[in-house]
VEXDRENKE-785003 format. One record per residue (C-alpha): residue in one letter; x, z, y; residue number from 1. Coordinates in nm, 4 decimals, padded with zeros to 6 digits. Layout:
+--------+----------+----------+----------+------+
: kedren :        X :        Z :        Y : tifi :
+--------+----------+----------+----------+------+
:      A :        X :        Z :        Y :  NUM :
...
+--------+----------+----------+----------+------+
//
This chain:
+--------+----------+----------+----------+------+
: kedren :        X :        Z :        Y : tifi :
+--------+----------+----------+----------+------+
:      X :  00.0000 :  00.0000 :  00.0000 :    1 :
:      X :  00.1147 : -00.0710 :  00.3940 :    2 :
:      X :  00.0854 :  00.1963 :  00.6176 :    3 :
:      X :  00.1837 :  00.2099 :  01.0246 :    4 :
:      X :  00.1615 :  00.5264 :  01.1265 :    5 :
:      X :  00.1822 :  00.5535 :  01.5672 :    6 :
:      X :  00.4055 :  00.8562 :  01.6853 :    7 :
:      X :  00.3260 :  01.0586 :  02.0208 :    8 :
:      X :  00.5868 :  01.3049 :  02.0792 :    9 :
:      X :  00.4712 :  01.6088 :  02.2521 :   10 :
:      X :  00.7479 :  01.6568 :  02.5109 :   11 :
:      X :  01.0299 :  01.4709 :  02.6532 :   12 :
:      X :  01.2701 :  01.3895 :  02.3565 :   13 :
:      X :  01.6061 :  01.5433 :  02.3169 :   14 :
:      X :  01.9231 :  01.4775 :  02.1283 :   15 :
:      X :  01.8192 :  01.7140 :  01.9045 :   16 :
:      X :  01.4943 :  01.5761 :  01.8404 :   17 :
:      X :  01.5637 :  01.2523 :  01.8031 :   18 :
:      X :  01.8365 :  01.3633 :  01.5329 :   19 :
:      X :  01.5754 :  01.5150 :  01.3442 :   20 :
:      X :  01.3669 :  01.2279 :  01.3828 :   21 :
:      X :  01.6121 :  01.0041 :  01.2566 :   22 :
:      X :  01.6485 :  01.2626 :  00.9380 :   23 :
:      X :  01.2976 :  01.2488 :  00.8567 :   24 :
:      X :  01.2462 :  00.9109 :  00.8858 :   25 :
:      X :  01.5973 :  00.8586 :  00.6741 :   26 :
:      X :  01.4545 :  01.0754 :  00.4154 :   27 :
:      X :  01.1063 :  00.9770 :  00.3656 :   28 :
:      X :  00.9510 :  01.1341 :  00.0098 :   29 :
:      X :  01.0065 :  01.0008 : -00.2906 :   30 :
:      X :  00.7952 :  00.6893 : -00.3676 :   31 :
:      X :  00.7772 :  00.5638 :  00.0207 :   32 :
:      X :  01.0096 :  00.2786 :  00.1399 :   33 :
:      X :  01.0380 :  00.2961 :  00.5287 :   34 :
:      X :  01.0073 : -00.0484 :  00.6396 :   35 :
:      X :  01.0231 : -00.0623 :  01.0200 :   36 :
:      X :  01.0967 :  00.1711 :  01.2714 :   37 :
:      X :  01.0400 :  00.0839 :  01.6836 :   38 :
:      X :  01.0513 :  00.2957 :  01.9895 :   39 :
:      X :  00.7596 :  00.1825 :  02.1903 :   40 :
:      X :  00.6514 :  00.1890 :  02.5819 :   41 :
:      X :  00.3305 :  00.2885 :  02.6268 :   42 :
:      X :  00.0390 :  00.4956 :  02.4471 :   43 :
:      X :  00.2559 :  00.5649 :  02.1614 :   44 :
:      X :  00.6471 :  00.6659 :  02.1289 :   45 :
:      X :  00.7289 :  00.5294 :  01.8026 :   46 :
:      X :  00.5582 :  00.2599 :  01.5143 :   47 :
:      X :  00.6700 :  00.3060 :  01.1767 :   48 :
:      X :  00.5649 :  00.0865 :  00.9166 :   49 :
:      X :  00.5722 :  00.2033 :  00.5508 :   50 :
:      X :  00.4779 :  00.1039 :  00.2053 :   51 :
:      X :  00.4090 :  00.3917 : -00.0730 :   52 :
:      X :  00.1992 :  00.4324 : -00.3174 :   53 :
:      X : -00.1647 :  00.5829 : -00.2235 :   54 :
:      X : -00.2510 :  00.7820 :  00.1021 :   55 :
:      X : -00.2046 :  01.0973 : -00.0271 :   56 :
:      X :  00.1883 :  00.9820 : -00.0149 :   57 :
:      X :  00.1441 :  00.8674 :  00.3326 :   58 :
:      X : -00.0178 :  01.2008 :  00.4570 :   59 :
:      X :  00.3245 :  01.3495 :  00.2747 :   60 :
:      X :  00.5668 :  01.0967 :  00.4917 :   61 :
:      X :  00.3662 :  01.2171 :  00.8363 :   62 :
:      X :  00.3482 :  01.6114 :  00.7729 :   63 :
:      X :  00.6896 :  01.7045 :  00.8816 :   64 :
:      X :  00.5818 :  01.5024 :  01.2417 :   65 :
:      X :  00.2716 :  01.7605 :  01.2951 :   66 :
:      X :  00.5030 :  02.0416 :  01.4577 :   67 :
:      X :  00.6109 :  01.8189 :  01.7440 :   68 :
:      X :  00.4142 :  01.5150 :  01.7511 :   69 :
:      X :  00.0240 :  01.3735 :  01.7015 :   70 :
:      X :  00.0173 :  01.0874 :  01.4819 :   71 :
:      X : -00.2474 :  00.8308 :  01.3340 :   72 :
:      X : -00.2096 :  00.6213 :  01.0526 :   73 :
:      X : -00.3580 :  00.2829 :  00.9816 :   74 :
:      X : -00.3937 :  00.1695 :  00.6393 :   75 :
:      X : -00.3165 : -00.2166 :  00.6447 :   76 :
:      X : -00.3592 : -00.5182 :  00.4072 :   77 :
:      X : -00.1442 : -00.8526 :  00.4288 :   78 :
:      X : -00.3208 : -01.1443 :  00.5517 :   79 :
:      X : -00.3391 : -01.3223 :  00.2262 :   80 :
:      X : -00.4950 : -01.0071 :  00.0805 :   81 :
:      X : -00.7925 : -01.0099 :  00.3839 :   82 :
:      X : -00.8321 : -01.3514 :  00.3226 :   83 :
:      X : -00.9133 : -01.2803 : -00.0194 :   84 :
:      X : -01.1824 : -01.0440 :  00.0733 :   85 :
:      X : -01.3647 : -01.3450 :  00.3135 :   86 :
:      X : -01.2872 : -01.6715 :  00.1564 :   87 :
+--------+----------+----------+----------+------+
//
């Protein structure tokens, strides 16, 4: 499954955070390949996209965010798979 989960940091990030960051993201749990990662302008800090197995593995990848950052993430299909569903 394809998951892009959008990051709002609560405060102005530091070294320190973005280290941690950087961990988490490095060290995503065990069945989740991190995909892309991009800072953002805007609404949102950061857009990760991610592919794992099921959603409960995607809530798993997000949880260490909670203490210093609101998050929401999108479940997505490819193209060819929507396509599928309407053709």
């Amino acid at each position: 499954m394809h998951f892009i989960t959008l990051i709002k940091l609560r405060g102005r990030p530091t070294k320190e955070r973005i280290q941690e960051l950087d961990k988490m993201i490095e060290n995503p749990p065990k069945g989740v390949k991190v995909r892309f990662v991009f800072w953002t302008l805007g609404r949102y800090d950061l857009v990760i996209y991610t592919e794992g197995p099921d959603e409960a593995t995607a809530l798993s990848t997000v949880l260490p965010f909670f203490d210093f950052a609101s998050t929401e993430t999108l479940v997505a299909i490819t193209k060819e798979d929507a396509r599928k569903l309407f053709v």
